[in-house]
Structure formats: C-alpha cells, structure tokens
PDB file of N, CA, C and O in Angstrom:
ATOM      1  N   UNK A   1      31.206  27.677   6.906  1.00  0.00           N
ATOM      2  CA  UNK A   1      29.967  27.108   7.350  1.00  0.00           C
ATOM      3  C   UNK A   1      28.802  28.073   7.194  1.00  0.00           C
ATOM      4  O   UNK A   1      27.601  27.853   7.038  1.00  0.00           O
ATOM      5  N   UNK A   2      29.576  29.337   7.292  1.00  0.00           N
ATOM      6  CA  UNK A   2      28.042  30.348   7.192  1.00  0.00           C
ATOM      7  C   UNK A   2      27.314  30.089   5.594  1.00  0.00           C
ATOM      8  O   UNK A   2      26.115  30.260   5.372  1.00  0.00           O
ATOM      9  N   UNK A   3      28.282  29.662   4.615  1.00  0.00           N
ATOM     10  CA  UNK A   3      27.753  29.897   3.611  1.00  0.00           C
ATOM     11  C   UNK A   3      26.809  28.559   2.785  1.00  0.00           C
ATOM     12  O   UNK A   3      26.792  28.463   1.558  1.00  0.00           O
ATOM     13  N   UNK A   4      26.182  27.748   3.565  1.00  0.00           N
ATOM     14  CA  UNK A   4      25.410  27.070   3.400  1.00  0.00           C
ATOM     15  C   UNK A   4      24.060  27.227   3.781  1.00  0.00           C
ATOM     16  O   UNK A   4      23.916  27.674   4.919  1.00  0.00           O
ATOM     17  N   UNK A   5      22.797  26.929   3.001  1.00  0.00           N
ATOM     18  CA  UNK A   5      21.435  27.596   2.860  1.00  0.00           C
ATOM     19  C   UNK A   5      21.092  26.400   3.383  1.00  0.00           C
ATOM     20  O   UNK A   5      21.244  25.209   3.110  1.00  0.00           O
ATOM     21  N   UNK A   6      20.330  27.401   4.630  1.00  0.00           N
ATOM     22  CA  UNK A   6      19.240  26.432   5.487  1.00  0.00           C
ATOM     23  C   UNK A   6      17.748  26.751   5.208  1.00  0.00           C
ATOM     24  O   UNK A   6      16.838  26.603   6.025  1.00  0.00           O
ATOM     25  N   UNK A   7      17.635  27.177   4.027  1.00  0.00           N
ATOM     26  CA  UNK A   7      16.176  26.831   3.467  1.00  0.00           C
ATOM     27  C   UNK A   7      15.511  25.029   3.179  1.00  0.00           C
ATOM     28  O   UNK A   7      16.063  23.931   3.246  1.00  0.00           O
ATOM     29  N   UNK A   8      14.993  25.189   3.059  1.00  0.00           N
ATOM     30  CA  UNK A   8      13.801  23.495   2.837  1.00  0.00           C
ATOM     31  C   UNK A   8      13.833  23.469   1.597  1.00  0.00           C
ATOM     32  O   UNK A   8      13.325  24.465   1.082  1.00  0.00           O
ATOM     33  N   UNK A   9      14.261  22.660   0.851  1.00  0.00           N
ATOM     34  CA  UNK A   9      13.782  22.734  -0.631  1.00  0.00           C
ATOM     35  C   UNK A   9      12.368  21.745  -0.588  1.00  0.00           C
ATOM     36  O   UNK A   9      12.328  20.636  -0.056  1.00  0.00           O
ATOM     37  N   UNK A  10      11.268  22.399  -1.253  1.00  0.00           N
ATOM     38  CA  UNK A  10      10.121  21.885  -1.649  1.00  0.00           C
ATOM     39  C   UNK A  10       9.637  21.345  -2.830  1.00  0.00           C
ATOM     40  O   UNK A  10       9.640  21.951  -3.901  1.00  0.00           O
ATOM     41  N   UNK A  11       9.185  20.125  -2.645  1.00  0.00           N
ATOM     42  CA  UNK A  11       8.850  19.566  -3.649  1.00  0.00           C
ATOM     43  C   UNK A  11       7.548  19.204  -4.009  1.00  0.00           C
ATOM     44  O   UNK A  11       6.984  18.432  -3.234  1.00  0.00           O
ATOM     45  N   UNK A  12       6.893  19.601  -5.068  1.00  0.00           N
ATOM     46  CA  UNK A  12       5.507  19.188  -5.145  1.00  0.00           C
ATOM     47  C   UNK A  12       5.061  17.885  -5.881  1.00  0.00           C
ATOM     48  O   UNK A  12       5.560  17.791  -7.003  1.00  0.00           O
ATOM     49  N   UNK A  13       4.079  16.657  -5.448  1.00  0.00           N
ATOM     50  CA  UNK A  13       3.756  16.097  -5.863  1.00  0.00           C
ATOM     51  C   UNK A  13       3.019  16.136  -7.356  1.00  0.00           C
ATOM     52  O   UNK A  13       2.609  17.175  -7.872  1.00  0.00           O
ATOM     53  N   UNK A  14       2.934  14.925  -7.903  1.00  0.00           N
ATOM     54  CA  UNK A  14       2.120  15.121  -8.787  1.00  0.00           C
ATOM     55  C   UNK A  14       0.753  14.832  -8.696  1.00  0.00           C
ATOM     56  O   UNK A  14       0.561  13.644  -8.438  1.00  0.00           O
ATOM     57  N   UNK A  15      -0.413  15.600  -8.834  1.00  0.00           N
ATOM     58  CA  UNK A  15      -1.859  14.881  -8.143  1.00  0.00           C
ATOM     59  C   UNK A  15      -2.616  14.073  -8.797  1.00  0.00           C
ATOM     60  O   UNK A  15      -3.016  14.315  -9.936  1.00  0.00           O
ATOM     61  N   UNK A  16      -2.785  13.431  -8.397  1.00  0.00           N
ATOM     62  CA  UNK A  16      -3.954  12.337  -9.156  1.00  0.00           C
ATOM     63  C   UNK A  16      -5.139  12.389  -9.091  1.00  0.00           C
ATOM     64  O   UNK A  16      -5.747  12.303  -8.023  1.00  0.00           O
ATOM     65  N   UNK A  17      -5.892  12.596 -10.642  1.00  0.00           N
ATOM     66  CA  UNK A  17      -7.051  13.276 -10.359  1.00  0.00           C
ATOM     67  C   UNK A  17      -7.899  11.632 -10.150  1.00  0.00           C
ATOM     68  O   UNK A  17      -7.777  10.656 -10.890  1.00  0.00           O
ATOM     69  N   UNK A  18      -8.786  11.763  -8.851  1.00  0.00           N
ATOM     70  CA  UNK A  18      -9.819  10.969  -8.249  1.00  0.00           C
ATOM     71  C   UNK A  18     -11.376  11.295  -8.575  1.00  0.00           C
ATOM     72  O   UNK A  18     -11.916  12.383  -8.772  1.00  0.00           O
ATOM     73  N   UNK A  19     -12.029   9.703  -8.563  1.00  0.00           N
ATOM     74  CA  UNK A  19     -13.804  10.254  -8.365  1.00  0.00           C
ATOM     75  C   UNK A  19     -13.874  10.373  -7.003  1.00  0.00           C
ATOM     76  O   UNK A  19     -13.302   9.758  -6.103  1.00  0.00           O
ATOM     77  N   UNK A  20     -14.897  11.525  -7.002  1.00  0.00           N
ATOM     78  CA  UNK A  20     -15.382  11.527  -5.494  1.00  0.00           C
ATOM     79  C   UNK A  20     -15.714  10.005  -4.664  1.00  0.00           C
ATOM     80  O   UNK A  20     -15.446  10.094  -3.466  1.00  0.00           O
ATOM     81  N   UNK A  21     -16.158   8.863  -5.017  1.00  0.00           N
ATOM     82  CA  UNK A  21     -16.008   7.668  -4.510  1.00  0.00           C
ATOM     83  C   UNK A  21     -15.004   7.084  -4.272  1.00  0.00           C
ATOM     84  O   UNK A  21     -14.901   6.162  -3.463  1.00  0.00           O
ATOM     85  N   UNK A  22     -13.862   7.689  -5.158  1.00  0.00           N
ATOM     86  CA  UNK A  22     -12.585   7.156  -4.559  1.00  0.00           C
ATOM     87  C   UNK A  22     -11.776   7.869  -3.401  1.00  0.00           C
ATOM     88  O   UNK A  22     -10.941   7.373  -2.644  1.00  0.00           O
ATOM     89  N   UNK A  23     -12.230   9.113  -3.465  1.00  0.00           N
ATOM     90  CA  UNK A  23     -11.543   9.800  -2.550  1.00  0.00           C
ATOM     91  C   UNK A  23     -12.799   9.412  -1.117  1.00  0.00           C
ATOM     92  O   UNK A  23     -12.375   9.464   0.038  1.00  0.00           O
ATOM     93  N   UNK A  24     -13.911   9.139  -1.316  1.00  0.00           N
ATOM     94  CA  UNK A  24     -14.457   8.581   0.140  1.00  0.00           C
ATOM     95  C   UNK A  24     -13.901   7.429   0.349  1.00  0.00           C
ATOM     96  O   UNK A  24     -14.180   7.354   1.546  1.00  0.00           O
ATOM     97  N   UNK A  25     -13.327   6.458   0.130  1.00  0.00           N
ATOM     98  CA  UNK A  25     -13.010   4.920   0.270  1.00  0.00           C
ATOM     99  C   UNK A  25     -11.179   5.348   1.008  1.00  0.00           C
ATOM    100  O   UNK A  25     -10.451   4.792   1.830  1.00  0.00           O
ATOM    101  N   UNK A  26     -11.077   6.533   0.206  1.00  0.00           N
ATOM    102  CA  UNK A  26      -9.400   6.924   1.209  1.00  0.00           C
ATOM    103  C   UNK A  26      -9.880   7.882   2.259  1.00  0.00           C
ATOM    104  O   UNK A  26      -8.923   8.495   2.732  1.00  0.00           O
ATOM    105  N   UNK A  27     -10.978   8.207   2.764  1.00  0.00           N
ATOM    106  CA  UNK A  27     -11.294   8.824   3.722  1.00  0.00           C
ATOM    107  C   UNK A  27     -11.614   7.937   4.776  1.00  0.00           C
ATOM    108  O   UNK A  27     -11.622   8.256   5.965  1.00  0.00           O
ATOM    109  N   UNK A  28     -11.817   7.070   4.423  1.00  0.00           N
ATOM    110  CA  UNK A  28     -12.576   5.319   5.085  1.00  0.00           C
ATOM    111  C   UNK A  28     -11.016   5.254   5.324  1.00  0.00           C
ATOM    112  O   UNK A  28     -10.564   6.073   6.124  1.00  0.00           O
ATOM    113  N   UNK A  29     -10.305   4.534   4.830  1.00  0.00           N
ATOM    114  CA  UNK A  29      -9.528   3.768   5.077  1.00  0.00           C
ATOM    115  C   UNK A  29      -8.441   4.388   5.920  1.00  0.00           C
ATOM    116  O   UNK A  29      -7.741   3.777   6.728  1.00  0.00           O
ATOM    117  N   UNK A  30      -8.385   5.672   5.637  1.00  0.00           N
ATOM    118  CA  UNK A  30      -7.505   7.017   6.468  1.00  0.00           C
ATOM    119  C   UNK A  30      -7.720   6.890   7.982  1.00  0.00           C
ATOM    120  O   UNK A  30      -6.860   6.889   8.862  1.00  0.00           O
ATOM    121  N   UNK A  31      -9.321   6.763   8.119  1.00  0.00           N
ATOM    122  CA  UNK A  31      -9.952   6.715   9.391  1.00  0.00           C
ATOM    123  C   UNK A  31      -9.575   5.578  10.256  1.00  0.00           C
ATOM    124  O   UNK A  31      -9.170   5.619  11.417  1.00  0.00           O
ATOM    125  N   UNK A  32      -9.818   4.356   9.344  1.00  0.00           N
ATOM    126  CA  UNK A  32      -9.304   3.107  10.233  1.00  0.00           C
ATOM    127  C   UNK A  32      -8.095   2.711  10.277  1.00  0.00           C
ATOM    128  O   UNK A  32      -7.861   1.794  11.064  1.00  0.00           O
ATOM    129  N   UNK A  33      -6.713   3.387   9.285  1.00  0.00           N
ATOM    130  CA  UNK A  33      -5.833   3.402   9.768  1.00  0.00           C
ATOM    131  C   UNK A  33      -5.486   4.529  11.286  1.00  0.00           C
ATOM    132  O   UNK A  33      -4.679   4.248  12.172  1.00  0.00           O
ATOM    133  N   UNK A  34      -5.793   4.983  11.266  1.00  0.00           N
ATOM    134  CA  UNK A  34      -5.832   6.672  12.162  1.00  0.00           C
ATOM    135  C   UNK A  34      -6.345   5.716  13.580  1.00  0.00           C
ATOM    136  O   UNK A  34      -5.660   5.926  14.581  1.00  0.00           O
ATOM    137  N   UNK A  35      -7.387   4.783  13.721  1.00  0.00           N
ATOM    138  CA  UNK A  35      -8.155   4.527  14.995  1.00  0.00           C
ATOM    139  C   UNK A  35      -7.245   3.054  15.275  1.00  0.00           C
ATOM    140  O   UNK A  35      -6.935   2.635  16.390  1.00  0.00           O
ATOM    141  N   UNK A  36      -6.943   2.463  14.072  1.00  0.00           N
ATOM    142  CA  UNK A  36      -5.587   1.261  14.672  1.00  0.00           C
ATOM    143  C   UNK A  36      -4.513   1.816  15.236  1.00  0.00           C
ATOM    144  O   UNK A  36      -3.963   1.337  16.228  1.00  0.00           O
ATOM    145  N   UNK A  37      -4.158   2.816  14.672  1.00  0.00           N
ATOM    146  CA  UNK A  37      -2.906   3.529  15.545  1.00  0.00           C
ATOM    147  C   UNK A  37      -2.903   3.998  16.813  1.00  0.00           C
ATOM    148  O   UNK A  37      -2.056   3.825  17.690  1.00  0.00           O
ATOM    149  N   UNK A  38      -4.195   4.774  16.850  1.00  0.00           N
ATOM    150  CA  UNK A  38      -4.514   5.267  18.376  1.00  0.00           C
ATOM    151  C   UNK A  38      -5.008   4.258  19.275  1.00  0.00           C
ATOM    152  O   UNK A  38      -5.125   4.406  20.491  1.00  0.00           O
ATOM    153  N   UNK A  39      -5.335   3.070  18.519  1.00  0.00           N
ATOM    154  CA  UNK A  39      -5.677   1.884  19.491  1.00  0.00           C
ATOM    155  C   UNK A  39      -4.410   1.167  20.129  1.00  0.00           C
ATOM    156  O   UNK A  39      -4.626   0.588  21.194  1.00  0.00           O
ATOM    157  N   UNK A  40      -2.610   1.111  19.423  1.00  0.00           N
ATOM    158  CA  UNK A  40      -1.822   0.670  19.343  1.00  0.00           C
ATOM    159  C   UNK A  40      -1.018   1.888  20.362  1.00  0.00           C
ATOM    160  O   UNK A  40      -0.117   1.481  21.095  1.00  0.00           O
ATOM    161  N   UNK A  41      -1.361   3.305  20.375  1.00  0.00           N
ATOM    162  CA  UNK A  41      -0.761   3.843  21.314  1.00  0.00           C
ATOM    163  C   UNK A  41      -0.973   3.815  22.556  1.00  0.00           C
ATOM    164  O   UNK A  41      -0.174   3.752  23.490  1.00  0.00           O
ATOM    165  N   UNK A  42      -2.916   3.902  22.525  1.00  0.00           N
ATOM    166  CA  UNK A  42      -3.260   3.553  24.179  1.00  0.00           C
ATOM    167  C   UNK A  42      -2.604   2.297  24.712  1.00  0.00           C
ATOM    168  O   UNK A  42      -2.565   2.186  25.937  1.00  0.00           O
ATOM    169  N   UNK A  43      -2.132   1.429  24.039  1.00  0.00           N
ATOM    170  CA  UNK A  43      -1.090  -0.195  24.232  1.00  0.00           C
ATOM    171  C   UNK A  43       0.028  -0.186  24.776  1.00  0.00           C
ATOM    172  O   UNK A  43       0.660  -1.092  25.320  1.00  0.00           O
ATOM    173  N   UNK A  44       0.307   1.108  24.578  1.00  0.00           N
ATOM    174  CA  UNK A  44       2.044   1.666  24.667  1.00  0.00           C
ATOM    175  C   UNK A  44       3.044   0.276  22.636  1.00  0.00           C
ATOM    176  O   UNK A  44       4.191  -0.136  22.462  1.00  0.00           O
ATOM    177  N   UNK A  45       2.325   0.203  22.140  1.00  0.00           N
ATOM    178  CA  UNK A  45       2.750  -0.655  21.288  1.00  0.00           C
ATOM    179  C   UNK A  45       3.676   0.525  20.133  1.00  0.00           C
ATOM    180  O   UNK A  45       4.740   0.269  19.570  1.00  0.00           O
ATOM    181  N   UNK A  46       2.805   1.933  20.025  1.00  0.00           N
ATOM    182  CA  UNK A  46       2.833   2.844  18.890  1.00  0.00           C
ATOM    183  C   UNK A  46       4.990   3.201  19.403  1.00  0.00           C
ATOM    184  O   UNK A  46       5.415   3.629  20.477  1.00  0.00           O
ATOM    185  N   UNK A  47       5.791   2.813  18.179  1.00  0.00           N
ATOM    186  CA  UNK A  47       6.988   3.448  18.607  1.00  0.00           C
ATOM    187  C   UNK A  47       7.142   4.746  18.853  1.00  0.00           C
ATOM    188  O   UNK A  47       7.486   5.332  19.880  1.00  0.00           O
ATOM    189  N   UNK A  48       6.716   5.303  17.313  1.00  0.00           N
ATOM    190  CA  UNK A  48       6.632   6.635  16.936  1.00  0.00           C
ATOM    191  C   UNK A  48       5.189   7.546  17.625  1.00  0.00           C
ATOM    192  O   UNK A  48       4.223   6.838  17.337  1.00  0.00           O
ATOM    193  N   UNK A  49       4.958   8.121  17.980  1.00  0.00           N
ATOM    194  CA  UNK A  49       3.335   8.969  18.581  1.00  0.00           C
ATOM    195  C   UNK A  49       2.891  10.052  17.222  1.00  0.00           C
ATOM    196  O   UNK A  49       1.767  10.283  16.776  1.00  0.00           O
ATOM    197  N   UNK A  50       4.311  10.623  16.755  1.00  0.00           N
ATOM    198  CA  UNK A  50       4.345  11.605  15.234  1.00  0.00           C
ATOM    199  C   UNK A  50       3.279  11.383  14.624  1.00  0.00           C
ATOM    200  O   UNK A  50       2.399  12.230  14.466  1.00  0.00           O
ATOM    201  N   UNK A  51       3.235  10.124  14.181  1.00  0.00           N
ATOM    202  CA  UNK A  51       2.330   8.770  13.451  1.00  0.00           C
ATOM    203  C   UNK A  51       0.980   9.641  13.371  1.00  0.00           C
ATOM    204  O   UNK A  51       0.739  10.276  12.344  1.00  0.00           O
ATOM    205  N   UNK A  52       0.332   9.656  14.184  1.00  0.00           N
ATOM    206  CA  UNK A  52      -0.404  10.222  14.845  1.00  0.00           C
ATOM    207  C   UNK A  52      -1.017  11.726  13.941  1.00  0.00           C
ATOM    208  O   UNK A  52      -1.911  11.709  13.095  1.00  0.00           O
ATOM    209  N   UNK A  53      -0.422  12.670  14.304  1.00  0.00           N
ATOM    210  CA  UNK A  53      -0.692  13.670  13.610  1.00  0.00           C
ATOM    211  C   UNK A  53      -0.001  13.761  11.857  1.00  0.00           C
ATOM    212  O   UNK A  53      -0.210  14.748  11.153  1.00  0.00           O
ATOM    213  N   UNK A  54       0.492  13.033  11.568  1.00  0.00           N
ATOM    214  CA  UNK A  54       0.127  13.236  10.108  1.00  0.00           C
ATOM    215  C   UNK A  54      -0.905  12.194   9.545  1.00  0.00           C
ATOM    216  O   UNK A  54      -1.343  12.352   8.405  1.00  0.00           O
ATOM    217  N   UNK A  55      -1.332  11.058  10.373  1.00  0.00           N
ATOM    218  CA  UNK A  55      -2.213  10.679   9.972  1.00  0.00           C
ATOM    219  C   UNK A  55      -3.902  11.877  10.110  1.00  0.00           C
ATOM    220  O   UNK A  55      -4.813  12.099   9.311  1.00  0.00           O
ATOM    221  N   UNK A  56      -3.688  12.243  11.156  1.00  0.00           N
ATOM    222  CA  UNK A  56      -4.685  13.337  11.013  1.00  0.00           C
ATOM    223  C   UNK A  56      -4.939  14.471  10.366  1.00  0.00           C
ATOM    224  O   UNK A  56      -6.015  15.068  10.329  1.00  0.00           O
ATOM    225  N   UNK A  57      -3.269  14.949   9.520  1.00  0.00           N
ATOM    226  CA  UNK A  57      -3.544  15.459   8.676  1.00  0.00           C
ATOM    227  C   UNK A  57      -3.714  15.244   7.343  1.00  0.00           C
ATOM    228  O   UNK A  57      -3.985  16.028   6.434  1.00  0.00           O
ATOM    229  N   UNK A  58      -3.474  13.815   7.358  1.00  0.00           N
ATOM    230  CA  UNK A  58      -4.023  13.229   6.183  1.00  0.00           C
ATOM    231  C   UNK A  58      -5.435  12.784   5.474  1.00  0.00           C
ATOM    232  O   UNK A  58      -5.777  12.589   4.307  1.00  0.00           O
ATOM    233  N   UNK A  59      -6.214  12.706   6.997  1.00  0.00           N
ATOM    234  CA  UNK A  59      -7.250  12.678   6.644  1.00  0.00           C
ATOM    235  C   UNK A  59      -7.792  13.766   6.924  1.00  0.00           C
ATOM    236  O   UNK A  59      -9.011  13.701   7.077  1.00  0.00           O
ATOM    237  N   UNK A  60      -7.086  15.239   7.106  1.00  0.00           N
ATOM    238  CA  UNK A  60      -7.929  16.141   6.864  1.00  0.00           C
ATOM    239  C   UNK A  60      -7.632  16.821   5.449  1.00  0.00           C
ATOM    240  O   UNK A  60      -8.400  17.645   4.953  1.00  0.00           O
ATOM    241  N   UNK A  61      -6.539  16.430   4.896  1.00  0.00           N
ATOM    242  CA  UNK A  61      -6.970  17.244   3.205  1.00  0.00           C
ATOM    243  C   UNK A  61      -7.507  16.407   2.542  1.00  0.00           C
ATOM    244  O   UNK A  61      -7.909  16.901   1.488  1.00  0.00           O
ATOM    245  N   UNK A  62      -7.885  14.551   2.703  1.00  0.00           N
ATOM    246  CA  UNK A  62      -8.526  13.878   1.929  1.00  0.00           C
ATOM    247  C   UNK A  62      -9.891  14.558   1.996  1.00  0.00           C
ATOM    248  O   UNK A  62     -10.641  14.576   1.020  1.00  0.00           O
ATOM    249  N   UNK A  63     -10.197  15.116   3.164  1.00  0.00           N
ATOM    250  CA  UNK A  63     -11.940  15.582   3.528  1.00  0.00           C
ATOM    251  C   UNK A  63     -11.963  16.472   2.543  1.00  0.00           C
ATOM    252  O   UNK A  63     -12.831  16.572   1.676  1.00  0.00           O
ATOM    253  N   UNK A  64     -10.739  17.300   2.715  1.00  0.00           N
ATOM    254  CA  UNK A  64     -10.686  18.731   2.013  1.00  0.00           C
ATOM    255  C   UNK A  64     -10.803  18.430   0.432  1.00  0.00           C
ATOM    256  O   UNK A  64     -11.536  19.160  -0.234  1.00  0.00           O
ATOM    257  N   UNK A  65     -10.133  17.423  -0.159  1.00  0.00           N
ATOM    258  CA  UNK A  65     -10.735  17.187  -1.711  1.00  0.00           C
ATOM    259  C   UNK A  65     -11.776  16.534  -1.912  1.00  0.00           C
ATOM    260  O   UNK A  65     -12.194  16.609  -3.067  1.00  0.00           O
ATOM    261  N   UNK A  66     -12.663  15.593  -0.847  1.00  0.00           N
ATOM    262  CA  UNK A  66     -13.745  15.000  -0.776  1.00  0.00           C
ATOM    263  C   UNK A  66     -14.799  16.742  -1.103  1.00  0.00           C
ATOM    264  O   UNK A  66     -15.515  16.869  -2.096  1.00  0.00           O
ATOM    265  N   UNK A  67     -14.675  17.551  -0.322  1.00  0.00           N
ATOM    266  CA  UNK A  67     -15.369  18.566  -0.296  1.00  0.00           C
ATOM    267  C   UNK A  67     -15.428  19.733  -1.480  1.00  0.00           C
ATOM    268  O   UNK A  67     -16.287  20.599  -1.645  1.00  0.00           O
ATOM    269  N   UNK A  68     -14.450  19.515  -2.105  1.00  0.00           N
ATOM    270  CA  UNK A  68     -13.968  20.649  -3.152  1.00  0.00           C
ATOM    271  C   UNK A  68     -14.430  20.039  -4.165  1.00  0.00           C
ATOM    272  O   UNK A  68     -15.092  20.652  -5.003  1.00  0.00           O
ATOM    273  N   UNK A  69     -14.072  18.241  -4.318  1.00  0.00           N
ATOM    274  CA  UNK A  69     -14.946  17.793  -5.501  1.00  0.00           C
ATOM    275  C   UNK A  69     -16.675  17.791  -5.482  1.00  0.00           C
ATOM    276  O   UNK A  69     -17.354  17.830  -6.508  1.00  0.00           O
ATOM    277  N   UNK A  70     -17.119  17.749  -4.352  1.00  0.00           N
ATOM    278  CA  UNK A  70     -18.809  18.051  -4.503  1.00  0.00           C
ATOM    279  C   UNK A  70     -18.846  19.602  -4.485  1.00  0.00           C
ATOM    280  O   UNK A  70     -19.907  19.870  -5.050  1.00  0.00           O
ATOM    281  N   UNK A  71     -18.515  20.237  -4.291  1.00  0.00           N
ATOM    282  CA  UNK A  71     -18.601  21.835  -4.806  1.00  0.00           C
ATOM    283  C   UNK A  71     -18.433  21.925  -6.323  1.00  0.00           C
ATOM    284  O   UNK A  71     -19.226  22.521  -7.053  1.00  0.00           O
ATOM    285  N   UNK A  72     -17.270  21.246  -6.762  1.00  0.00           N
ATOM    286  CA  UNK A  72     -17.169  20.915  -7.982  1.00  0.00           C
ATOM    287  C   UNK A  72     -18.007  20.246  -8.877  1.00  0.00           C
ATOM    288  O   UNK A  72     -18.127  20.429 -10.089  1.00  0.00           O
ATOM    289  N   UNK A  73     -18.565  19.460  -8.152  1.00  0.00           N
ATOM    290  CA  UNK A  73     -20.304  18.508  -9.194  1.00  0.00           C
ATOM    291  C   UNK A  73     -21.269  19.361  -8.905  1.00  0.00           C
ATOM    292  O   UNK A  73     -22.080  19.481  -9.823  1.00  0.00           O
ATOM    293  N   UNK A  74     -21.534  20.162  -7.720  1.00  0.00           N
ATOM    294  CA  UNK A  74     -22.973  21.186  -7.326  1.00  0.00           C
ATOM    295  C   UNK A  74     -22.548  22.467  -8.313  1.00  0.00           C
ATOM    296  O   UNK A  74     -23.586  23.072  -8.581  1.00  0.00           O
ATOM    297  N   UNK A  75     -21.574  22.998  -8.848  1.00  0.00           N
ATOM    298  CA  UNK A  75     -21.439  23.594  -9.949  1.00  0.00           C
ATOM    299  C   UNK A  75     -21.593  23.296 -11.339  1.00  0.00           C
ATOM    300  O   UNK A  75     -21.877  23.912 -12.366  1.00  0.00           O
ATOM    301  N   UNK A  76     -21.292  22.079 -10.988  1.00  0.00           N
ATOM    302  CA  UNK A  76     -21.641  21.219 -12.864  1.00  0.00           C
ATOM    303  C   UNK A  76     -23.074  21.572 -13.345  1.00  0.00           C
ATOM    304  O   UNK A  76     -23.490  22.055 -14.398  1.00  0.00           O
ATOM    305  N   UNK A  77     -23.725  21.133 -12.125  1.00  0.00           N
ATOM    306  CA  UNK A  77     -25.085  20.907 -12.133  1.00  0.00           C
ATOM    307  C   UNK A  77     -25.559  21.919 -12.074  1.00  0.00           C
ATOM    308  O   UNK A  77     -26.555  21.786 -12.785  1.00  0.00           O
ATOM    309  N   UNK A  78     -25.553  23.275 -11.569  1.00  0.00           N
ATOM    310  CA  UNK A  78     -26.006  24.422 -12.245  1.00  0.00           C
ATOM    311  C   UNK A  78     -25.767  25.082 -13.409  1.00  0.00           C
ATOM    312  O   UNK A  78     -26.390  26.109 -13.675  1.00  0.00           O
TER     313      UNK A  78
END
C-alpha cells in the first residue's frame, strides 16, 4: 500500500480564445448564475453549498481574462 502515489494528476484545459464581448456576456451570466444559487441557498433548496465557491471562482478568472484582454487592446493601441 505504501507504494502507491498520492499526488493529483493535473490536467490542463484547452483555452478558447474569446472577444472581450464574449468574455463580458460569461461574466453576466456567471453573475446570475452565482445570485440564483445564493438565492436557492438562503431557501435551504441549495443541496450542495460547494456550489457556491467555485462559482465565485469562476467568475473571478472570467474578470481576470475580461481584464488581461483590455490590457491586451490598450497595448494594441499604443
């Protein structure tokens, strides 16, 4: 038994490159999934609560490529 590896194997997605309008419309929609859920927990309805924080971290790296792509056009443009 000792000799089995309890490392994580990681896997990386493949990314899909987005326009900045598309990545605001999944920042939108991130949000109002994120505020149905927390509306469904104050209910006691939510099974899972988890739910919860990866939705919040989902809409915090959508912000995070929302933000990297306008850094990315304010560089074009100089």
């Amino acid at each position: 038994m000792a000799d089995k590896k309890t490392t994580k194997a990681t896997s990386k997605k493949a990314v899909e490159v987005k326009t900045l309008d598309q990545l605001k419309e999944e920042v939108v929609k991130l949000q109002n999934d994120y505020r149905e859920s927390r509306r469904s927990h104050q209910m006691g309805e939510l099974v899972n609560p988890r739910v919860l924080t990866v939705q919040r971290k989902s809409i915090a790296r959508a912000l995070t490529a929302v933000k990297q792509a306008e850094l990315a056009a304010a560089k074009e443009e100089n």
